[in-house]
Each structure stands twice: as C-alpha cells, then as structure tokens.
BAFI-245556 format. One record per residue (C-alpha): x, y negated, z. Coordinates in steps of 0.1 Angstrom, whole numbers, plus 5000, padded with zeros to 4 digits. Each point is the difference from the previous one (the first is absolute). Example, Ala and Ser with C-alpha at 12.3 -4.5 7.8 and 13.67 -1.06 7.14 Angstrom:
BAFI-245556
512350455078/501449664993/
end
This chain:
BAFI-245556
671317612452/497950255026/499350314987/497650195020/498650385000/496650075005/498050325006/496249964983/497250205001/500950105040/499849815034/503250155015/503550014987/501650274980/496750134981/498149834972/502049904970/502949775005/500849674976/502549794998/498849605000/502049724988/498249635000/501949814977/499949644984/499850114963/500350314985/504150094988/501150214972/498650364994/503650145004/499849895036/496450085009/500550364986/503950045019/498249875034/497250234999/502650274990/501749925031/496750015024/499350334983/496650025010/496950094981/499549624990/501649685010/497749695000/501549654986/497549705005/500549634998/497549715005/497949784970/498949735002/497049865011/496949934981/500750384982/498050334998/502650185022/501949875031/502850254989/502150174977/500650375001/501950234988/501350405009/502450244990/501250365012/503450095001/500150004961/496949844986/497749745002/496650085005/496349844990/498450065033/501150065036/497550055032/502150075028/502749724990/497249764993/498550075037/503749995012/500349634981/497449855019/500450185030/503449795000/498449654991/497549985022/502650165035/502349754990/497649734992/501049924964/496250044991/496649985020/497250144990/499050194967/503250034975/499349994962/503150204979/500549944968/500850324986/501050224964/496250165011/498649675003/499049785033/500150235031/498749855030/501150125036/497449925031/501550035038/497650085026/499749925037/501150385011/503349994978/498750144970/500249954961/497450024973/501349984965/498049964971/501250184973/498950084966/497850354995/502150254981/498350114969/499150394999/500050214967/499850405003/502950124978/500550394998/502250165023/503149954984/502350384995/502650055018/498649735032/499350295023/503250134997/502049705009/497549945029/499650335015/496450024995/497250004979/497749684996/496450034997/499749684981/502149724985/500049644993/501849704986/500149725024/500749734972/502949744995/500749855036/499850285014/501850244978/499650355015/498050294990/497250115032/499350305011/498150195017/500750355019/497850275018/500149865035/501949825027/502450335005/501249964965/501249675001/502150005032/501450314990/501349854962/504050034991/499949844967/503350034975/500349635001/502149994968/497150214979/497549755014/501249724983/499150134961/496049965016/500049614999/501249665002/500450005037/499550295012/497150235020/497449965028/498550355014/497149985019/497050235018/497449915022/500650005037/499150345016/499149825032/498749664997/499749985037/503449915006/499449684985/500950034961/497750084969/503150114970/503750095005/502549944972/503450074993/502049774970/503250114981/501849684981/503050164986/499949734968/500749745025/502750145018/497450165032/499450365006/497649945024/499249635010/498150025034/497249834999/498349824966/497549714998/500349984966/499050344998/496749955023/498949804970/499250294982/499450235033/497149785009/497949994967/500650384998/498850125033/497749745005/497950154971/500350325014/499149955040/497549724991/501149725022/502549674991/502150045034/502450245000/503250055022/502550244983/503150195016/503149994980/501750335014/503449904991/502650075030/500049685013/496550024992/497349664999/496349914998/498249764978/496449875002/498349914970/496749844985/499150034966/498349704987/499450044957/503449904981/501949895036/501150225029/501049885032/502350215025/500749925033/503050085021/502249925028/503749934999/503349945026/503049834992/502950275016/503249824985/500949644991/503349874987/502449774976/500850114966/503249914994/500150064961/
end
C-alpha cells in the first residue's frame, strides 16, 4: 500500500507539521494501526478508508501519535484530503466520519483547505500550582478546552514570552489529558498574524508537535472574544513553525491551511 508524508499548515516543504497518510480499504486491527504510526513517528498518522454511498460521511477517519490514538487531528485531517483530492480518489468536498463526529474538508481553486471542525468548549479553571514551573513562566489566565480537545489553554504576558518557553515536558503532563497550549497576542499584527501559540503534548508521546488545528479550535473562540473579529490567522512558533486561518462561526470553527506532499512510498509491513 502507498504511504505518503505530508507537511500541513505550510506551502513549502520541510515546515508546517508533517503526517503520515495511509488510504486503505477497511480499517485492520489496532495492534497494527498503533505499530505503523509508531514507525512514521510523527505527531499523527492519518488512516482513512471509503463508505459507502448514500451515508453522512464519504470517509472513515482515524489518527494516532506514536503511542496513542487521539479524538481530533487538524493538520492530519488537512494532510488526508490534501492526498484525495492530488491523487484524485475524491473531488470536491470530503465528509469524515470521525470519534469527534462528521468533519468536512472543502478544497479551493488556489490549493487550499477549509475544515470544519467542532468549537472547543472554554471553562476558566484556576491556575493550577506547580504549571508555571514546569512551563517556565507564569500564565495570566487559564482554561479547560473540554473533551476533544484535552488540553489546559493558556495565556502569557506577550509574544516575547511564548517564543522564549522551555517547558519540563515530563512535569507538563500532570496538567491534563493531552497536554498544554500557551498563547499571547501578537505584538505586531502587521506581519500578518493576530495570536501566536506554542503546544506541549507529552501524554501523547509529543514534546512539542509543530503546528495544531485541533488546538485553533479553542484559539479561535478565545481570541476572537478578545480582538472582536471571527477571522483570525494565528502563528504557531514551533521550529518548524506554521500558520492557520480561522473563522469562528457559534458551536463550529473552520481553519484553513495549505499542505505539500514531500515523500511518497510502499509500506512493506
């Protein structure tokens, strides 16, 4: 079967986040799912297979990092139908059937994606003790992004603060089921984003995962309040570094990205 790599969230090679994306027949065994995705070793690897017609979704979908499987994925979603539609196995918009429901992928005529994507949920928690410690600085606010998201936002003094972050990864992890998403308003919207964020994922196996659209489904309610407007592009400010758009529309979220396919191969296994 092809396996191929994809970079989302990017228009070039080498920056975004990378996924691995197998189009399958059916789905096999869990064991196998989890041991290729182990194998890929990237933040998430994408599994899809076709449904039949006459359904609510066009596709089945399913992702896992190198040690777990996960309830929501944006940049290996965007990578999945980046893939159907260059290799033709879908036209038009794709309809996944998903553990977070129906997630429906649109192409457009300049090559990029909009996903629709359900809104994370906010609830202001206290700052848990102990979280700026293992994150190397102090939040100014904290929030629980709810159960398909799984991380606990939040939000530092400024732009500065964020790029500068070495987190203890392992102390992370007591803060929540996935893990956390630091963020700050941009000091410069000028150069073309509104919010930067970093995200830490050490309960699935990810330090640092490059660049989240999962994450921007909490990102975009949260700022959006704050800067007054429903379009957004944020700046992830990992190393390899990404952007994603987004529009806030009530209890769904749409991000927008790009993607490239930089390797394609046979898995053997």
């Amino acid at each position: 079967m092809r396996i191929r790599i994809v970079d989302a969230f990017t228009d070039r090679p080498f920056a975004g986040n990378p996924a691995g994306v197998l189009l399958l027949d059916a789905f096999p065994g869990d064991d196998w799912l989890q041991n290729v995705a182990l194998e890929v070793n990237h933040a998430e690897t994408a599994f899809a297979h076709p449904l039949p017609a006459g359904g609510e979704a066009d596709w089945a979908l399913r992702w896992f990092t190198p040690v777990a499987e996960v309830a929501m994925c944006g940049h290996a979603t965007l990578a999945t139908a980046h893939v159907l539609h260059a290799t033709g196995a879908h036209k038009g918009p794709v309809r996944f059937a998903t553990r977070s429901g129906v997630l429906v992928a649109t192409p457009a005529e300049d090559g990029s994606v909009t996903m629709d994507f359900p809104t994370a949920p906010l609830t202001r928690v206290d700052i848990p003790e102990g979280v700026a410690g293992a994150l190397g600085a102090e939040p100014l606010a904290a929030f629980d992004t709810g159960p398909n998201v799984g991380d606990l936002l939040v939000e530092l003094a400024d732009e500065r603060t964020v790029h500068a972050l070495r987190p203890d990864h392992k102390a992370l992890a007591a803060f929540s089921a996935r893990g956390i998403i630091a963020t700050a308003r941009a000091e410069n919207p000028a150069l073309g984003y509104d919010f930067v964020s970093r995200c830490f994922f050490p309960n699935v196996g990810i330090d640092e995962d490059p660049v989240t659209g999962s994450a921007h489904t909490a990102l975009a309610p949260y700022w959006s309040e704050r800067l007054g407007r429903r379009d957004l592009t944020g700046l992830q400010a990992s190393p390899r570094s990404g952007r994603v758009r987004t529009e806030l529309r009530g209890e769904r979220t749409l991000l927008r990205g790009r993607a490239v396919t930089v390797i394609e191969g046979e898995l053997l296994a």
